[in-house]
C-alpha positions as CSV (number, residue, x, y, z in Angstrom):
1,X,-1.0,-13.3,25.9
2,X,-1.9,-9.4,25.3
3,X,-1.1,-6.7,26.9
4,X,-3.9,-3.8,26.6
5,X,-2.9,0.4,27.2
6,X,-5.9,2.2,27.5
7,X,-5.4,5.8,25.9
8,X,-7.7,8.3,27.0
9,X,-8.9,10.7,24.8
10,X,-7.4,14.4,24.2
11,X,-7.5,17.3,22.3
12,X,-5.9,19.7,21.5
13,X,-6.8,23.2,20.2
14,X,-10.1,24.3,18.9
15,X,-12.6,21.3,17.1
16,X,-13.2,22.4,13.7
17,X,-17.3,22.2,13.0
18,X,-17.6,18.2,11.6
19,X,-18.8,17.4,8.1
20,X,-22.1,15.2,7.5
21,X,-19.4,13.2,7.1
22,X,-17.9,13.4,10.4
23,X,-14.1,14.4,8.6
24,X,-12.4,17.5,10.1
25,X,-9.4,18.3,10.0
26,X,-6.9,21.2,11.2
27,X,-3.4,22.3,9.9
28,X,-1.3,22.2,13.0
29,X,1.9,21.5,11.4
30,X,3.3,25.3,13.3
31,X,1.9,24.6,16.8
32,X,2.8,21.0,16.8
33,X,6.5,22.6,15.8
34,X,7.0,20.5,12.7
35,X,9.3,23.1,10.6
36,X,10.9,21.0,8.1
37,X,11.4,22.9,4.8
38,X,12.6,20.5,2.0
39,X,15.6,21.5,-0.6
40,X,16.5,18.9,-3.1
41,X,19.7,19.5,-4.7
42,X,19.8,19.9,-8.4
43,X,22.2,16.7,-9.1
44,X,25.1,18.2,-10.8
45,X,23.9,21.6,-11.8
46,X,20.8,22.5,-13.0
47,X,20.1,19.1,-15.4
48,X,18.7,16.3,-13.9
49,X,19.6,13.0,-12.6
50,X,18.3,11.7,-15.8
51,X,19.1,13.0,-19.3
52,X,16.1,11.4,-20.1
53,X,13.9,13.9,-18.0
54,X,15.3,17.0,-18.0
55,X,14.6,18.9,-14.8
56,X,12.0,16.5,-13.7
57,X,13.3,13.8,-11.2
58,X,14.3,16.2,-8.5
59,X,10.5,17.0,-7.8
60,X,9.8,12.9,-7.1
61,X,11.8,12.5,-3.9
62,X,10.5,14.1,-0.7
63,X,10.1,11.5,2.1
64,X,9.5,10.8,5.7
65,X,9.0,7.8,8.0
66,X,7.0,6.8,11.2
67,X,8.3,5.1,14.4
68,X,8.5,5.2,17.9
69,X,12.1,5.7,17.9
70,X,12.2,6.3,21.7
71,X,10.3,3.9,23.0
72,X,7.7,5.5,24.7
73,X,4.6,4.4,23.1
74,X,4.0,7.7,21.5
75,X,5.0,8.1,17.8
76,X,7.6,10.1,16.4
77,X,8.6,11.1,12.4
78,X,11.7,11.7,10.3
79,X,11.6,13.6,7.9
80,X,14.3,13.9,4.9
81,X,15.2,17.6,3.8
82,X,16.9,16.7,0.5
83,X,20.1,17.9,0.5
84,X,19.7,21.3,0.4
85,X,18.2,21.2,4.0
86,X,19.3,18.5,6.5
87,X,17.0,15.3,7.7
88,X,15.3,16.1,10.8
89,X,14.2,14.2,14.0
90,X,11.0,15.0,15.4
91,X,10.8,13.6,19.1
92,X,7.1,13.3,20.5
93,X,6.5,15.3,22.9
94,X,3.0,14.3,24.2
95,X,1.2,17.2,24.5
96,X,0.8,18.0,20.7
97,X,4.1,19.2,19.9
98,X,7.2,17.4,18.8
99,X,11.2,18.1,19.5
100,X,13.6,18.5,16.8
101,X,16.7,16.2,17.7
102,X,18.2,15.2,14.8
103,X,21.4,16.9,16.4
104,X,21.7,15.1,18.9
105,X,20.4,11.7,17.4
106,X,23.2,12.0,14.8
107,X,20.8,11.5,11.7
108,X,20.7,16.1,11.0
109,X,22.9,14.9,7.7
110,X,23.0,16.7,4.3
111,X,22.5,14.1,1.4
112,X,20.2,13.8,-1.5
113,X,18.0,11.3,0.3
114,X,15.1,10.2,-1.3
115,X,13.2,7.7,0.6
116,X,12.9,5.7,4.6
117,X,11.3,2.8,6.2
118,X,11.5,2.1,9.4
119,X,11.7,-1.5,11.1
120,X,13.5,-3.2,14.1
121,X,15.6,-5.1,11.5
122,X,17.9,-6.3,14.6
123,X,15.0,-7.0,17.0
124,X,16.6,-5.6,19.7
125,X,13.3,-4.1,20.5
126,X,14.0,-0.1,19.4
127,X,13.3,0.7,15.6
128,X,15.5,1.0,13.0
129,X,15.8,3.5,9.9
130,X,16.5,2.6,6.3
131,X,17.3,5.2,3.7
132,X,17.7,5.1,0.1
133,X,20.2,8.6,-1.1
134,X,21.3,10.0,-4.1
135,X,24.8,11.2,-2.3
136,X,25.8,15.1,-2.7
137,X,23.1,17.2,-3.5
138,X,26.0,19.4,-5.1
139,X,28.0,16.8,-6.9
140,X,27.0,14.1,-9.8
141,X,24.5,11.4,-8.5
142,X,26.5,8.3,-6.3
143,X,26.1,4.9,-6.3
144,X,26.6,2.9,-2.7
145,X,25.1,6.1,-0.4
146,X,22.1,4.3,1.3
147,X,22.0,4.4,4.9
148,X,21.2,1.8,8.0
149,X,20.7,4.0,11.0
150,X,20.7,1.3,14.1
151,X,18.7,2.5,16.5
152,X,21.8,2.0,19.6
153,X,18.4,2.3,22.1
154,X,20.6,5.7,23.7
155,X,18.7,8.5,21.8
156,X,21.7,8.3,19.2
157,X,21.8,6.2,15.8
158,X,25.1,4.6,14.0
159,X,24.9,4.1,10.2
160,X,25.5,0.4,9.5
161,X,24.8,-0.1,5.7
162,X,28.2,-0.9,4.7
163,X,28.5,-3.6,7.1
164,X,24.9,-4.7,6.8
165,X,25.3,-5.0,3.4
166,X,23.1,-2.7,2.0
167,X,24.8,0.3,1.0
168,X,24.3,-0.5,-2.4
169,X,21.1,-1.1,-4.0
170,X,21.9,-0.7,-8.1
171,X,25.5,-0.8,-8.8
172,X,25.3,1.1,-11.7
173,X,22.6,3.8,-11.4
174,X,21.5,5.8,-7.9
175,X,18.0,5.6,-8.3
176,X,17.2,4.3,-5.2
177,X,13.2,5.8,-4.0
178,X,10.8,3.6,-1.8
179,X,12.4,1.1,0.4
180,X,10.4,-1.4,2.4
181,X,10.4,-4.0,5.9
182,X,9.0,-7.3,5.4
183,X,9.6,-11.4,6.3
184,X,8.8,-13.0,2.9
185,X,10.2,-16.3,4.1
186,X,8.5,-16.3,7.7
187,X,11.7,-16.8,9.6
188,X,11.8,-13.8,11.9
189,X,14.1,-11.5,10.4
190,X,13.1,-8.9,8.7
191,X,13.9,-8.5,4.7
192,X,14.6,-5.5,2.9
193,X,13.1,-4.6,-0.5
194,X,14.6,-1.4,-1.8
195,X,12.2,0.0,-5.3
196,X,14.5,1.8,-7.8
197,X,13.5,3.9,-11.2
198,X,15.5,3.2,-14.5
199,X,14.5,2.3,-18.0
200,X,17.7,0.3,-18.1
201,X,16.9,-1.7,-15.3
202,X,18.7,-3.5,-12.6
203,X,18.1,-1.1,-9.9
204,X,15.4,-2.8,-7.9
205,X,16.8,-5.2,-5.4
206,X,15.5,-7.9,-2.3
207,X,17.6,-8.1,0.3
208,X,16.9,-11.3,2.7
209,X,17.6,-10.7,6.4
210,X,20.3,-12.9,8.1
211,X,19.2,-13.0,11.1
212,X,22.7,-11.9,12.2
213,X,22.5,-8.0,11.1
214,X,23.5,-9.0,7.3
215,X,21.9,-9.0,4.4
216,X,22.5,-11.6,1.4
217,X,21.2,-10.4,-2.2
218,X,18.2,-12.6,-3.2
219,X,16.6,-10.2,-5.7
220,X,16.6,-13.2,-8.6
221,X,13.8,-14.5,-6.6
222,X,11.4,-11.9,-7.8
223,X,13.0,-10.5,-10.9
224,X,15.2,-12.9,-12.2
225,X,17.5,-11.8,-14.6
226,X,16.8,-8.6,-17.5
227,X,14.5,-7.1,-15.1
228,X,13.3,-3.7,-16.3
229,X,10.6,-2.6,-13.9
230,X,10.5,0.9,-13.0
231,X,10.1,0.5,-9.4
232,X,8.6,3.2,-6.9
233,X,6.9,1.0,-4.6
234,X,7.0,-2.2,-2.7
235,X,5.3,-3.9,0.1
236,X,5.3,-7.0,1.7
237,X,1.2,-8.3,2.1
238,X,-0.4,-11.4,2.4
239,X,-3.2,-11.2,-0.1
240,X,-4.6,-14.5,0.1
241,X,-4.4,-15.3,4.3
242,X,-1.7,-18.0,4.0
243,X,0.1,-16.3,6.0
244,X,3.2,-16.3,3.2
245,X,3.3,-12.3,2.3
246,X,3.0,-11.2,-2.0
247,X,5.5,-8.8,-2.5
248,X,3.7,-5.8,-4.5
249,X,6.1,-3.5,-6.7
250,X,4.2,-0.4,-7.7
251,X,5.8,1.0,-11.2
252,X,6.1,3.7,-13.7
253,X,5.1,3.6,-17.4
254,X,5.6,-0.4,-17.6
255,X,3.0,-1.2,-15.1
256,X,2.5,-2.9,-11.5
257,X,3.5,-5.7,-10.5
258,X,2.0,-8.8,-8.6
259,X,4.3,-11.2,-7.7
260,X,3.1,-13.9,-5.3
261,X,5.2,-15.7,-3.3
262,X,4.7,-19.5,-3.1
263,X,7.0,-20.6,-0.4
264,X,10.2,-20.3,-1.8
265,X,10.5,-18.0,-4.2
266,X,7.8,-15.0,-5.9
267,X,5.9,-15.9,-9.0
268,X,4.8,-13.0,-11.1
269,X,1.5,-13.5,-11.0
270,X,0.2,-9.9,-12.6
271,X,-1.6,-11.2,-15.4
272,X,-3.8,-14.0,-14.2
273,X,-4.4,-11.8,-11.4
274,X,-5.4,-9.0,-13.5
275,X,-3.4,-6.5,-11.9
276,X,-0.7,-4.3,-13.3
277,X,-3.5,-1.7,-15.6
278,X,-2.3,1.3,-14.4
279,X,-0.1,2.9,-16.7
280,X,2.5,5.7,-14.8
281,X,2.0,3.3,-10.9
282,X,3.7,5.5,-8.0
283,X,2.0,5.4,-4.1
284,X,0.3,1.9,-3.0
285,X,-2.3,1.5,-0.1
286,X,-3.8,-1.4,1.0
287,X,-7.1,-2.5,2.9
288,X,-10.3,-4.5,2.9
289,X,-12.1,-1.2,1.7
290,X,-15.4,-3.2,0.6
291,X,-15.6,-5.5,4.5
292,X,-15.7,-8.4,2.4
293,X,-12.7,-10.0,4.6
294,X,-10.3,-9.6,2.0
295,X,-7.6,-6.8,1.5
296,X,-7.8,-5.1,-1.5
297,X,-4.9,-2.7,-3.2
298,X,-5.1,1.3,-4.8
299,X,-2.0,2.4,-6.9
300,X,-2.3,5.6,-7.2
301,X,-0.9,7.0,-11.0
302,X,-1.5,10.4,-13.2
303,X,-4.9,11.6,-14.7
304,X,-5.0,12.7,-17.9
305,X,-8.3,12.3,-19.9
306,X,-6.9,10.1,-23.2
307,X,-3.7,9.8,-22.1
308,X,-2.9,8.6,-18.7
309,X,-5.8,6.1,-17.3
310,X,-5.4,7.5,-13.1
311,X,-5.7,5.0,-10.4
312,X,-6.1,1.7,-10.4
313,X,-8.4,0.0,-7.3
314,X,-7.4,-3.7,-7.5
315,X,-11.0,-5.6,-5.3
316,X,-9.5,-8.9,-4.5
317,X,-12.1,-11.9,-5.1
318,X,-10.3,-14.5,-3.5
319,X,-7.3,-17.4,-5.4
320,X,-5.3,-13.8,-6.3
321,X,-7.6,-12.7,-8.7
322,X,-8.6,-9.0,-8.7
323,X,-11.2,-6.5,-10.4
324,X,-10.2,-3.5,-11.2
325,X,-13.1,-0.6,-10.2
326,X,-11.6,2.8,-9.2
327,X,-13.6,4.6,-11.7
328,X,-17.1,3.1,-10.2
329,X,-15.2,3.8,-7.0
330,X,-15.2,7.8,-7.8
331,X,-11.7,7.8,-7.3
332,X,-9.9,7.7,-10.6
333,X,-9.1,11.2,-11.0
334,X,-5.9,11.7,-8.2
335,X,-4.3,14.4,-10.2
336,X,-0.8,13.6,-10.7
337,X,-0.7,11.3,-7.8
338,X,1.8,9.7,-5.3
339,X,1.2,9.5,-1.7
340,X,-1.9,7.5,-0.8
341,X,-3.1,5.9,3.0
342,X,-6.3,4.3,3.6
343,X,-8.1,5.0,7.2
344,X,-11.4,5.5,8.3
345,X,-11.4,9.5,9.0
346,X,-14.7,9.0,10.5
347,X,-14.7,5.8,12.2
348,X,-18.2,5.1,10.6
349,X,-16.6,1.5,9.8
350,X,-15.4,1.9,6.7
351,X,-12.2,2.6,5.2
352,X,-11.7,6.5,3.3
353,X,-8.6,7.4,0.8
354,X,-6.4,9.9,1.7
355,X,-3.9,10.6,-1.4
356,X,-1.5,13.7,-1.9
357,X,-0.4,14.9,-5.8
358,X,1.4,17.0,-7.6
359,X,4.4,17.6,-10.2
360,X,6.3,20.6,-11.6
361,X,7.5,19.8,-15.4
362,X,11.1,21.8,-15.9
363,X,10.8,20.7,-19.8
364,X,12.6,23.1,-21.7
365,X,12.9,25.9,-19.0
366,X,8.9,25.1,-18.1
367,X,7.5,25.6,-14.9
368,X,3.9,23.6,-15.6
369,X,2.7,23.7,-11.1
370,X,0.1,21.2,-11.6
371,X,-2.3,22.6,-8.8
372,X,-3.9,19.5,-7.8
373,X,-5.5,19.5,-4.1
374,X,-5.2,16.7,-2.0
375,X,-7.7,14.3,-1.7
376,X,-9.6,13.2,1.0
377,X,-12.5,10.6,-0.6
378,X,-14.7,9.5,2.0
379,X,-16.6,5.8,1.8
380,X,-20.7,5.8,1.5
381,X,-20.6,2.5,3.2
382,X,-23.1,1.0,0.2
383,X,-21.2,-1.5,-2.3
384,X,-22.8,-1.4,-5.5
385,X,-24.5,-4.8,-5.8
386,X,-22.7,-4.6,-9.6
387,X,-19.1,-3.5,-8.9
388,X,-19.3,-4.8,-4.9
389,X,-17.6,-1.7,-4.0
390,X,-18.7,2.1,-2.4
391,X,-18.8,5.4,-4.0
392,X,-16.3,8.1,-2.8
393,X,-16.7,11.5,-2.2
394,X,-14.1,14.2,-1.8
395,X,-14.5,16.5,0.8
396,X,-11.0,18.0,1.0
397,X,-12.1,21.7,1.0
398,X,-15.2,21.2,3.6
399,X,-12.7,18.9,5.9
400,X,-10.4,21.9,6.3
401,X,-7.7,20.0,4.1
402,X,-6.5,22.7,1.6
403,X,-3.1,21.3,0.8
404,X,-2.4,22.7,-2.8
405,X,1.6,21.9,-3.1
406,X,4.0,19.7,-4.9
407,X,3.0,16.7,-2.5
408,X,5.2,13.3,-2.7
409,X,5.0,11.4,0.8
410,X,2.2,10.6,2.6
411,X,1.8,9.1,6.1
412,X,-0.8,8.7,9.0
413,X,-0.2,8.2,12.6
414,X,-2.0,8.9,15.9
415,X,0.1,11.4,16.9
416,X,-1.7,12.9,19.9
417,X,-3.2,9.3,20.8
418,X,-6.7,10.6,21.1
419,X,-7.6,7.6,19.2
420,X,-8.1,9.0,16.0
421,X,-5.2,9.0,12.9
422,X,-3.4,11.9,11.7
423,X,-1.8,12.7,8.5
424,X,1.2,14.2,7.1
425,X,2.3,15.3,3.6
426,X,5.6,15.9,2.6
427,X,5.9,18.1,-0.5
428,X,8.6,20.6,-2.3
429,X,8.0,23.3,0.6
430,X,8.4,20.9,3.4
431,X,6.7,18.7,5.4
432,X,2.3,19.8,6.9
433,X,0.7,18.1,10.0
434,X,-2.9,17.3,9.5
435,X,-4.4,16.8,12.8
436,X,-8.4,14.6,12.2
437,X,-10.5,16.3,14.6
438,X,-13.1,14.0,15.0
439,X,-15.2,15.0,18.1
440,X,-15.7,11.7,20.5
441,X,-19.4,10.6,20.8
442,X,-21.6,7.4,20.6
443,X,-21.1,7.2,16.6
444,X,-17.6,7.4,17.0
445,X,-15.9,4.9,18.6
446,X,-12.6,2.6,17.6
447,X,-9.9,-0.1,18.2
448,X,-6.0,-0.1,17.5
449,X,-3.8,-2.7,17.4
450,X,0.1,-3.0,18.0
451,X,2.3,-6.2,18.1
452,X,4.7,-6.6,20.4
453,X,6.9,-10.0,19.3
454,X,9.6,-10.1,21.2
455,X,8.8,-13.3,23.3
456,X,8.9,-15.2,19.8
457,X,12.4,-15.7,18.1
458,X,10.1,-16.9,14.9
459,X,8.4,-13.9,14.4
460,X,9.7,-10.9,12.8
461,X,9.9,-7.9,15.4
462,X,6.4,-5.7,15.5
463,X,4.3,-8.5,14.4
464,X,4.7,-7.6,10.6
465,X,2.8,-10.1,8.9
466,X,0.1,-10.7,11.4
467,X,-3.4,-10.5,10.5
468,X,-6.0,-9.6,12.5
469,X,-9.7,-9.7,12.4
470,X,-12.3,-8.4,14.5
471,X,-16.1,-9.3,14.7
472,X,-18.5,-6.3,16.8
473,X,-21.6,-5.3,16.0
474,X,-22.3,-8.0,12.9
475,X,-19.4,-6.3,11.2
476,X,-15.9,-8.1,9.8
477,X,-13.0,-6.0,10.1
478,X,-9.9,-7.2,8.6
479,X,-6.1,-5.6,8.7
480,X,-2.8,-6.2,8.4
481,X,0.3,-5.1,10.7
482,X,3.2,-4.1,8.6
483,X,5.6,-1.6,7.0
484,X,2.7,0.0,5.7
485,X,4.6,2.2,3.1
486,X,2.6,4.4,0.3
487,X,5.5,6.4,-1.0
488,X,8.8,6.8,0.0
489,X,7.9,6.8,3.4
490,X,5.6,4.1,6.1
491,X,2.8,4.8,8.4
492,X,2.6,3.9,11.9
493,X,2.7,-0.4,12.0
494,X,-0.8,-0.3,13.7
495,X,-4.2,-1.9,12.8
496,X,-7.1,0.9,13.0
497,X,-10.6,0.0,13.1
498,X,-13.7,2.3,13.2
499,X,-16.5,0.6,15.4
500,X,-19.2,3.6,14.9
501,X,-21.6,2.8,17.8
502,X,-19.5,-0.3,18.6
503,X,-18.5,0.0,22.3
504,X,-16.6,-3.3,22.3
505,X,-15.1,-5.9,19.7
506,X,-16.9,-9.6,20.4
507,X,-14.0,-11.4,19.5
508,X,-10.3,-10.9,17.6
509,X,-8.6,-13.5,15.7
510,X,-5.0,-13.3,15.8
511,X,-3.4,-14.9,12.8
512,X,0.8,-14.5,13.5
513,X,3.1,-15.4,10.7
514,X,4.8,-18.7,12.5
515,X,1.0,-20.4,12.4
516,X,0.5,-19.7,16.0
517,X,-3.4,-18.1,16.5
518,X,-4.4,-15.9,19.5
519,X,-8.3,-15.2,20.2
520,X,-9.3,-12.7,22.3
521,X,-13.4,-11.8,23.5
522,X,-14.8,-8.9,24.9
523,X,-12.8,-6.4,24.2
524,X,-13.7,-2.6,25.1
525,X,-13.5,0.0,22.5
526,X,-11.6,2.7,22.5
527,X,-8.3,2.0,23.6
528,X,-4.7,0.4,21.9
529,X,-4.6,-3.3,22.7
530,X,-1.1,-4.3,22.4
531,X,-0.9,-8.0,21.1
532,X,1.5,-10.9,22.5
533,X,2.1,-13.9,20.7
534,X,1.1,-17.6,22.5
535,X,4.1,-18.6,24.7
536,X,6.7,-20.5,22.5
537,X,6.9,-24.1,24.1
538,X,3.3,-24.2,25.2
539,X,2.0,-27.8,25.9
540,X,-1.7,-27.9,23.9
541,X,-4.0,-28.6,27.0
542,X,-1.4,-27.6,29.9
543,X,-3.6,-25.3,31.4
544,X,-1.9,-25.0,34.4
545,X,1.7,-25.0,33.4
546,X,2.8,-28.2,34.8
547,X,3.9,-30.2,32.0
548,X,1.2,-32.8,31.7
549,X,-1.7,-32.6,30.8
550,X,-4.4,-34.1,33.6
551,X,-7.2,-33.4,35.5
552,X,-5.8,-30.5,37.7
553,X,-5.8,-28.6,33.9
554,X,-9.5,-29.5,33.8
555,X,-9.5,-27.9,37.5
556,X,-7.9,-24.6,36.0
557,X,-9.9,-24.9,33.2
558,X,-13.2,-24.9,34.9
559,X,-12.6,-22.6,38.3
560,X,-11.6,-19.8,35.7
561,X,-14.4,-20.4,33.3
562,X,-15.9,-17.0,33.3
563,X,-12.6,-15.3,33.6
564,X,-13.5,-14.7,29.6
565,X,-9.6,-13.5,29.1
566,X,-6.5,-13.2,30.9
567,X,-4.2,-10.7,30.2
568,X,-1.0,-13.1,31.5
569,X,-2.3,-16.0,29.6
570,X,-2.5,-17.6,32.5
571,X,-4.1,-20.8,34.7
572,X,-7.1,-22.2,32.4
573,X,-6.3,-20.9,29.2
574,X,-5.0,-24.4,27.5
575,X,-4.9,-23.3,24.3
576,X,-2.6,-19.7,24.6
577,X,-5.3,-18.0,22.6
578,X,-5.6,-15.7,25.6
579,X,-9.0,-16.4,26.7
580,X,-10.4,-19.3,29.0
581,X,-13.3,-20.8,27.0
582,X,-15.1,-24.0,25.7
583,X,-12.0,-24.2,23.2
584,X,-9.7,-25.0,26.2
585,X,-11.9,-28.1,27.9
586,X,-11.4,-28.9,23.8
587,X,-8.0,-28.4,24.5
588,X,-7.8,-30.9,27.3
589,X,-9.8,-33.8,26.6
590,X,-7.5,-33.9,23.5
591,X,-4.8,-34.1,25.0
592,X,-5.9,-36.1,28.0
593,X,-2.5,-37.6,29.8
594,X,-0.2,-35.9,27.3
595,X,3.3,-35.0,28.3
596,X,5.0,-32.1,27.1
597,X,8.1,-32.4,25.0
């Protein structure tokens, strides 16, 4: 089945003049009224949370989180305000502006919070909130402070951690930053894994979903025991398409790691798969950023020419074996970076960086600003026959992006659904609204996909873990729906393509995590096509619904033969895949005189 909303295309404001490059953006984070300044609390006076790094560690946590928290198809954000300044609730408001409610949604709370994902970890079909914290921003770091906000599906939200069972992530130390949504074990309910930074180790955890609101502790299956990593970063992605997702653990000084999950448990994998270079890992993106079908990974890390080696962009070559080419990629130097999203800014096809930096070293009474602007590297489109990747170019300044501060978080969205994505940085001064003015035209066109799962028990709510992959214009684009987290904070759980002068997709290829497909043909451009799973129960060749599979489904079959796809998945489509095609006659004759069970 899918269901398809047709956005039509707005704008708001004035349209910057566009690049050769087609990227323009606008700072609209005053008229889109998204005024969230950002205090974190010095944890017990003016030290730090670590003795190690005197003054330091307050400048790494400054987070936010996308989701449609109400339900109306248009995306909202939270924002974290550190302590010092409440968490906010900003409440879509369609036109280009957004609400704050936190108020009234019961989440305007004063804690040291660090970082948020957001999932529908109950799959009562509204979106949940997880948040790593720190505790009082006036008192000594806590232990057991992380929050579950259940989305109650009333405008309001009840912290559940405690009962859940993940209040706690370390025991010992509160170090709690990027948490993440994912179904490592493909049974439907979401799993939790919660990143945490300490040389002494012990502090990143994997929480596996219940399926009952409860968590159980599995974190031996990835770390085991004596696990030192100094996690920032994890997400859940399949890297290889067998639908079973790697776990990826972005981390400081020690390095990155790949662990690849073979069915039951994670294998760490980061050597053979020659992963794991960069040196001081912090924000993760991932996409197929050279079309070759296959999703590739950017940890983004700190420059420093003879010292610190920058970013890392792992190209996957298939069996989880990746090269490692951000240098012939152009896109290295990051500055001291965290936040990173990939997204085609110009919708020319190809997938641009996006990636936010920035540090302030308190060493001895110091105040070293690192003024690194953000990045916004833009694709060529021409792999190097070599390296099989594209050169980027930053055109940060010429795009209108002139975001100079102390930036953590970074997120993108469609925010005003004009079918284009949006970004937001959350720094030390608060959070800034970039709104991508690309002007609509015949070079410009584009596809987004949501997942709604809620037919399918076996499937974890919002489709994470589906793949999808689109064929228009000779072109292969791949993506992934899922938490989609870069650093302490997700993007919207969408799949954006770029079509350039692409005004419909030949066919999609629906790959859901339970090993159910769905194909879909002809497919306009320009609009969000929200995705159904096949019906659960579905008799293969029952075109008609009846239970047996005869010559009235061959009937079906054939009388809606050029009915190419059929948004209730109905009469003639045999197979579920949502269209009516040769592949259901296939269907049929196979399973001439069957009976469903």
């Amino acid at each position: 089945m899918l269901r398809i909303a047709i956005i039509g295309v707005a704008t708001c404001g004035v349209i910057a003049p566009a690049l050769a490059s087609g990227a323009s953006f606008s700072d609209q984070t005053e008229a889109a009224g998204l005024i969230a300044p950002f205090g974190f609390g010095y944890l017990g006076g003016p030290g730090s949370q670590y003795p190690e790094f005197p003054g330091d560690l307050p400048h790494m946590n400054c987070g936010g989180a996308v989701g449609d928290f109400n339900t109306d198809g248009w995306p909202d954000l939270f924002v974290l305000g550190g302590g010092m300044e409440p968490d906010r609730m900003f409440i879509n408001q369609k036109d280009g502006t957004f609400a704050e409610r936190g108020e009234a949604w019961g989440v305007r709370l004063f804690h040291a919070g660090s970082g948020a994902a957001v999932g529908d970890y109950d799959k009562d079909g509204d979106e949940d909130i997880y948040i790593t914290s720190w505790g009082d921003p006036l008192g000594p770091p806590s232990v057991g402070r992380n929050i579950l906000y259940r989305n109650n599906g009333d405008g309001t939200f009840t912290d559940v951690a405690q009962a859940a069972g993940v209040r706690t992530a370390s025991p010992v130390y509160p170090t709690g930053h990027t948490p993440c949504w994912g179904d490592y074990d493909r049974d439907g309910n979401l799993d939790l894994a919660v990143a945490g930074w300490r040389p002494e180790g012990g502090t990143n955890r994997l929480f596996r979903g219940n399926g009952d609101g409860t968590f159980s502790d599995s974190t031996d299956l990835v770390f085991g025991s004596g696990e030192s990593n100094l996690g920032f970063t994890p997400r859940f992605t399949d890297m290889d398409g067998d639908r079973w997702p790697e776990l990826l653990w972005v981390s400081d000084f020690s390095g990155s790691r790949y662990f690849m999950n073979d069915t039951q448990s994670f294998f760490n994998a980061t050597a053979t798969a020659g992963t794991g270079r960069d040196t001081n890992g912090m924000g993760s993106a991932i996409g197929d950023i050279n079309r070759d079908g296959m999703l590739d990974w950017l940890v983004t890390s700190i420059y420093r020419p003879f010292i610190d080696r920058g970013n890392t962009l792992y190209i996957n070559r298939g069996d989880h074996e990746f090269d490692e080419r951000a240098r012939e990629a152009g896109v290295v130097d990051g500055g001291w970076g965290w936040g990173v999203v990939m997204m085609d800014v110009n919708h020319d096809g190809w997938l641009d960086i996006v990636q936010t930096n920035g540090w302030i070293n308190g060493e001895a009474g110091a105040q070293d600003h690192r003024v690194d602007p953000t990045r916004v590297w833009i694709s060529d489109g021409q792999p190097n026959p070599a390296t099989g990747v594209p050169f980027f170019t930053d055109v940060a300044p010429q795009a209108g992006v002139n975001h100079t501060g102390i930036g953590k978080g970074l997120v993108r969205f469609d925010y005003d659904l004009d079918g284009d994505q949006d970004f937001v940085i959350f720094d030390s001064d608060g959070a800034t609204l970039y709104r991508n003015d690309l002007q609509a035209g015949p070079l410009t066109n584009w596809i987004r996909f949501l997942c709604d799962t809620s037919s399918a028990p076996d499937l974890a709510a919002q489709g994470f873990g589906t793949r999808i992959t689109a064929r228009a214009g000779g072109v292969t684009y791949v993506g992934s729906v899922e938490c989609n987290v870069s650093y302490l904070g997700n993007s919207e759980a969408s799949v954006h393509f770029g079509l350039r002068s692409s005004t419909s997709i030949d066919e999609v290829l629906v790959e859901w995590a339970n090993g159910t497909n769905s194909r879909l043909t002809r497919i306009p451009a320009n609009q969000t096509v929200v995705l159904e799973p096949p019906l659960a129960g579905l008799c293969p060749g029952d075109a008609d619904g009846s239970g047996v599979v005869d010559i009235s489904d061959l009937v079906a079959v054939l009388t809606n033969w050029l009915n190419r796809y059929d948004a209730s998945s109905g009469p003639g489509d045999a197979d579920a895949d949502g269209s009516v095609d040769f592949r259901d006659i296939k269907a049929v004759l196979q399973h001439w005189q069957d009976a469903c069970a």
